[in-house]
C-alpha positions in Angstrom: 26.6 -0.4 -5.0 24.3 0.8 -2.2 24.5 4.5 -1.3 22.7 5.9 2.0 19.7 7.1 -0.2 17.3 8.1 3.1 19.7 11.3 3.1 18.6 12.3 -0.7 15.1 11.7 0.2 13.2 14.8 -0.8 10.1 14.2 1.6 12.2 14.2 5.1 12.9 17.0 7.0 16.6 16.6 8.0 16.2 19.9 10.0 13.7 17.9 12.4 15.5 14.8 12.1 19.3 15.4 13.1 21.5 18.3 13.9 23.0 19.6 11.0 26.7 18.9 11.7 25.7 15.4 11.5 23.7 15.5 8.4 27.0 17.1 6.9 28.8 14.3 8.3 27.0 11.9 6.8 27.5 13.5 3.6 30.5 13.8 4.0 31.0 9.5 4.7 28.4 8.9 2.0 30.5 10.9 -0.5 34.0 9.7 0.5 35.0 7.2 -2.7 37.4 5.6 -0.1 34.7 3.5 1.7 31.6 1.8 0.9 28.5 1.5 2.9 26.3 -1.3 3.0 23.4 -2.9 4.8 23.8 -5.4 7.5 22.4 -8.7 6.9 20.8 -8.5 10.1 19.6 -5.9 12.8 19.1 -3.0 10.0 22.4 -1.8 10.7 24.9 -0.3 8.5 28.6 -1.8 7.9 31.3 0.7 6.8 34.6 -1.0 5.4 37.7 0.0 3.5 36.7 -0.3 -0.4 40.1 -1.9 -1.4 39.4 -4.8 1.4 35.6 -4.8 0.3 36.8 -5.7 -3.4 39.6 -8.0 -2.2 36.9 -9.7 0.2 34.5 -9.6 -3.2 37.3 -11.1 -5.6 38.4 -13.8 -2.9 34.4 -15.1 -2.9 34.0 -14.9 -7.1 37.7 -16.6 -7.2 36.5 -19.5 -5.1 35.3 -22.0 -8.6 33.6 -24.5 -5.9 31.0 -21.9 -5.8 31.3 -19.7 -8.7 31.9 -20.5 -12.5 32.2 -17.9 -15.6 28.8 -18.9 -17.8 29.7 -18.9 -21.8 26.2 -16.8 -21.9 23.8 -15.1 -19.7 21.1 -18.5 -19.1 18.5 -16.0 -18.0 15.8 -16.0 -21.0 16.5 -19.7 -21.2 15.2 -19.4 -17.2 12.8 -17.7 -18.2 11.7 -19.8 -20.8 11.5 -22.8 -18.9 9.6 -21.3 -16.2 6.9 -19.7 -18.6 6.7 -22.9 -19.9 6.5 -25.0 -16.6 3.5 -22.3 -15.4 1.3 -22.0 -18.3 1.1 -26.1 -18.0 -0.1 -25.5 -14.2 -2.2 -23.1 -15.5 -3.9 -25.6 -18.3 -4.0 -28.5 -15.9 -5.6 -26.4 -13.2 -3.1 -26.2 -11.1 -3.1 -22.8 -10.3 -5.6 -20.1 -10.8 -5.9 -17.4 -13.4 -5.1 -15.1 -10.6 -2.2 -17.1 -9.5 -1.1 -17.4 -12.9 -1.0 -13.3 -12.8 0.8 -13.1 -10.2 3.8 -15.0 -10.3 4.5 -15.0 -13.7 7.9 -13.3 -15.3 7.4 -9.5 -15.6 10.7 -8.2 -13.4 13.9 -7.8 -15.1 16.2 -9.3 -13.3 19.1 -7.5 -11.3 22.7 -8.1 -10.2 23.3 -8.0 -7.2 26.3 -7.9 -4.9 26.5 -9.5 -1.3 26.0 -7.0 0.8 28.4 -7.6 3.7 32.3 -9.2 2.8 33.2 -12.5 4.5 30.2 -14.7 3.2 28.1 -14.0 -0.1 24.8 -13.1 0.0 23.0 -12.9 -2.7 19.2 -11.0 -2.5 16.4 -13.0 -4.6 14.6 -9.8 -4.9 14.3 -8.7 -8.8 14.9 -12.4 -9.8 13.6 -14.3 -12.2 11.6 -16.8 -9.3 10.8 -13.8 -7.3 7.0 -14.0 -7.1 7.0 -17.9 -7.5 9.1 -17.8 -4.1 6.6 -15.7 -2.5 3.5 -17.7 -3.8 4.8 -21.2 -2.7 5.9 -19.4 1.1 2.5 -18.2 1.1 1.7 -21.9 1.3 4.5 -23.8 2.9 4.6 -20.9 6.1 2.0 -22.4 7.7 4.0 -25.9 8.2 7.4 -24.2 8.7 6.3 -22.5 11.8 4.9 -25.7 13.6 8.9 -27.2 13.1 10.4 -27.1 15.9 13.6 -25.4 14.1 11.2 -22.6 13.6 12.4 -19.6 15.6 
């Protein structure tokens, strides 16, 4: 669960920042076990909702077996596995580099993440297991995307 975590932030000066009656406020929101807070999933906004329709909203979307399905065991290191396997044979073909080899290898563990806004699920890749293979093949495929007319 996200909580508003600028407020704890031990390098701002609220003082400078807000009036105090609103800093309390804040806290006040941020503390109240009857709401949650979360992120926007665009315009860096903030979304406040009743936590019993939040986890009605969540259970609806998990519910829903044409999208979701309880796994007899967590598949991750088998992941894993597979994709240490599939990039030390890039690496031994040449492939990719040394460097690139480096860098998008496993090292994160991954993370479970919640939607962050009810109605539709989505799920952040950060943390995950393809994480820095995602970013290595965009570094590569950017270039094309923007010259398609879909592009905005």
């Amino acid at each position: 669960m996200y909580t508003i975590s600028w407020l704890r932030n031990k390098n701002t000066r609220y003082s400078t920042i807000c009036p105090t009656q609103r800093i309390e406020s804040l806290m006040e929101l941020k503390n109240d076990s009857t709401i949650i807070i979360k992120p926007a999933d665009k315009g860096g906004a903030l979304v406040i909702q009743n936590i019993a329709d939040y986890e009605k909203q969540i259970l609806r979307q998990l519910r829903d077996d044409s999208f979701y399905k309880i796994l007899p065991k967590d598949p991750t290191n088998q992941f894993k596995s597979l994709i240490h396997d599939k990039l030390s044979k890039f690496l031994n073909e040449g492939e990719i580099t040394k460097t690139e080899y480096e860098h998008i290898k496993l090292t994160p563990q991954p993370h479970s993440m919640t939607p962050p806004i009810p109605g539709r699920p989505i799920v952040s890749s950060n943390g995950s297991l393809t994480e820095n293979i995602s970013t290595f093949v965009d570094h590569f495929v950017k270039p094309w995307a923007i010259s398609l007319p879909t592009y905005t």
